[in-house]
C-alpha positions as CSV (number, residue, x, y, z in Angstrom):
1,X,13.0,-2.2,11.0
2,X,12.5,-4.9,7.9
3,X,9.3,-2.4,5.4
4,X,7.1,-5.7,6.5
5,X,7.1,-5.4,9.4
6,X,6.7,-1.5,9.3
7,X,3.7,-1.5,7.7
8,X,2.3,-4.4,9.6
9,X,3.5,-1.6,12.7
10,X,1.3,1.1,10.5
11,X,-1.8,-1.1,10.1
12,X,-1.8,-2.1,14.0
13,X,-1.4,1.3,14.7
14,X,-4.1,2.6,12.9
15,X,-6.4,0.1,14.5
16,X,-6.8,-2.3,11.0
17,X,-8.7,-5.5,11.0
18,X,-7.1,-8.9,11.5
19,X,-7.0,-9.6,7.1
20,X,-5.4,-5.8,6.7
21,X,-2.4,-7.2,9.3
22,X,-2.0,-10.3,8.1
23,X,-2.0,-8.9,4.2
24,X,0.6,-6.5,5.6
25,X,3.2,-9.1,5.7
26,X,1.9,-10.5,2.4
27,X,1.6,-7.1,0.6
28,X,4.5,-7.5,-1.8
29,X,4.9,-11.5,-1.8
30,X,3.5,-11.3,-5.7
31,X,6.3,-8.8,-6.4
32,X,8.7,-10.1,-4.8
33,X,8.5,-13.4,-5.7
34,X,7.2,-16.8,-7.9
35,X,4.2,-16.8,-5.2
36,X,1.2,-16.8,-7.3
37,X,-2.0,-15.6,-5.9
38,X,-3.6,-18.6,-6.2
39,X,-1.2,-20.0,-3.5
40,X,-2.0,-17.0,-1.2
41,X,-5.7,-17.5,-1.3
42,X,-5.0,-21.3,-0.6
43,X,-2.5,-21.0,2.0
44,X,-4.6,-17.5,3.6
45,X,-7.7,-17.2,2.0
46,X,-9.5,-15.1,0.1
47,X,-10.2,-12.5,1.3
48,X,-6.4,-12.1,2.2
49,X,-5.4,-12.8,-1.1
50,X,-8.1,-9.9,-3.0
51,X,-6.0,-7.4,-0.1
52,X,-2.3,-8.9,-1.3
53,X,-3.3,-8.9,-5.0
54,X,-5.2,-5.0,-5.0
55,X,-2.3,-4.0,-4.0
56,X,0.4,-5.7,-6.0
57,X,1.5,-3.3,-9.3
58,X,0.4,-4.2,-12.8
59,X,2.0,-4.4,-16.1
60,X,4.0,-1.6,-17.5
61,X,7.0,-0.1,-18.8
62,X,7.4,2.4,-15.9
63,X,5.8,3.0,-12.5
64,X,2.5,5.3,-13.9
65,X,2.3,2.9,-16.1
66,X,2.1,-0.3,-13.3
67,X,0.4,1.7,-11.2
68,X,-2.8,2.4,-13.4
69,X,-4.2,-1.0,-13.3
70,X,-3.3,-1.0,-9.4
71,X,-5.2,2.2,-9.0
72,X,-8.1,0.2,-10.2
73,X,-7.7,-3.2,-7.8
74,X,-7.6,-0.4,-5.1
75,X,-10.8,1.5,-5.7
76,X,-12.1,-2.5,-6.6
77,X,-11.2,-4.1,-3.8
78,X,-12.7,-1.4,-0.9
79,X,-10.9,0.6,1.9
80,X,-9.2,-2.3,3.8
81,X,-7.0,-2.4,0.1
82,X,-6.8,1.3,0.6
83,X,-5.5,1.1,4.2
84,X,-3.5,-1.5,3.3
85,X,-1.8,1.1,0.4
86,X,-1.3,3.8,3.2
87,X,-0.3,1.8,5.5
88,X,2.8,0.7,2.7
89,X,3.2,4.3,1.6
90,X,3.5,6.0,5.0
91,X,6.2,3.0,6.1
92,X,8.0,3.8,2.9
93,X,7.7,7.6,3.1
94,X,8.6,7.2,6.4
95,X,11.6,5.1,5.5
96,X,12.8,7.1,2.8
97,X,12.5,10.9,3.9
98,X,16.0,11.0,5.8
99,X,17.9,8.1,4.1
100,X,16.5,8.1,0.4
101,X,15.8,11.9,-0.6
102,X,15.8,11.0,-4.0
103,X,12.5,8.1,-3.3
104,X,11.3,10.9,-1.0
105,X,11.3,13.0,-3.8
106,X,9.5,10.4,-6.1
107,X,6.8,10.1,-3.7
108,X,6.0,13.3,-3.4
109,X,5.9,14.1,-6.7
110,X,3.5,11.3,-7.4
111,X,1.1,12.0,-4.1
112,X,-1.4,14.3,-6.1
113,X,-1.9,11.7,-8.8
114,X,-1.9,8.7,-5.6
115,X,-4.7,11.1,-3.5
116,X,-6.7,11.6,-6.7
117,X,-6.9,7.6,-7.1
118,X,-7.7,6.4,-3.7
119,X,-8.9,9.3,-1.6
120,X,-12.6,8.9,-0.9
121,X,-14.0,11.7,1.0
122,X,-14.7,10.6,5.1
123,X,-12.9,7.4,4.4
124,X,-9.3,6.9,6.2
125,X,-8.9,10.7,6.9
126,X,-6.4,9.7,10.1
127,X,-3.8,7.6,7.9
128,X,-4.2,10.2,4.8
129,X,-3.5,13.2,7.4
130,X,-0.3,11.3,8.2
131,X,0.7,10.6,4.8
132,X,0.3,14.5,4.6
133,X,2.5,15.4,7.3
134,X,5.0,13.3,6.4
135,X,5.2,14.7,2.5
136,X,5.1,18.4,4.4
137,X,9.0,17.9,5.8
């Protein structure tokens, strides 16, 4: 299955609101493209567009560099960015753990630092037990 559509999967799933779907099919349209933000909040609004762009990497030389400034949009933005960032990781993880060991790896060597940014105690305990089990393998 196409990653948008998994993590769209994830965030119905894990009972997400309507904004935290739709942004799952927008989550990495400033990445992955000359969309600008501006034309996400025009075309989806903005409370779409806040989700898309909190979770959309920074500047940087290398990924802990990019992901610093995302870190920050997260925490920013509220738990429907942070749902939306689980929701992306576990399809990835989930993606990656038979077919891309060497990603698999990456992610689970940067899940302390990822927990330590956007774990918030009683807040999305279902999706980061999940993301647990799935690092566990």
């Amino acid at each position: 299955m196409p990653h948008l559509a998994d993590v769209v999967y994830y965030a119905s799933y894990f009972n997400s609101s309507k904004n935290v779907i739709a942004a799952a099919w927008l989550h990495d349209i400033l990445e992955d493209t000359p969309t600008t933000r501006a034309e996400v909040e025009a075309a989806f609004g903005a409370e779409i567009a806040i989700l898309v762009d909190a979770v959309t990497d920074g500047p940087g030389s290398n990924r802990a560099e990019r992901h610093v400034e995302s870190f920050q949009k997260m925490r920013a933005a509220g738990e429907e960015a942070r749902r939306l960032k689980l929701c992306d990781r576990i399809a990835n993880v989930s993606n990656c753990a038979f077919h891309r060991p060497e990603l698999y790896k990456m992610y689970l060597k940067e899940h302390p630092t990822f927990k330590l940014e956007l774990h918030f105690p009683a807040e999305l305990e279902e999706l980061w037990e999940h993301l647990n089990a799935l690092l566990a393998r």
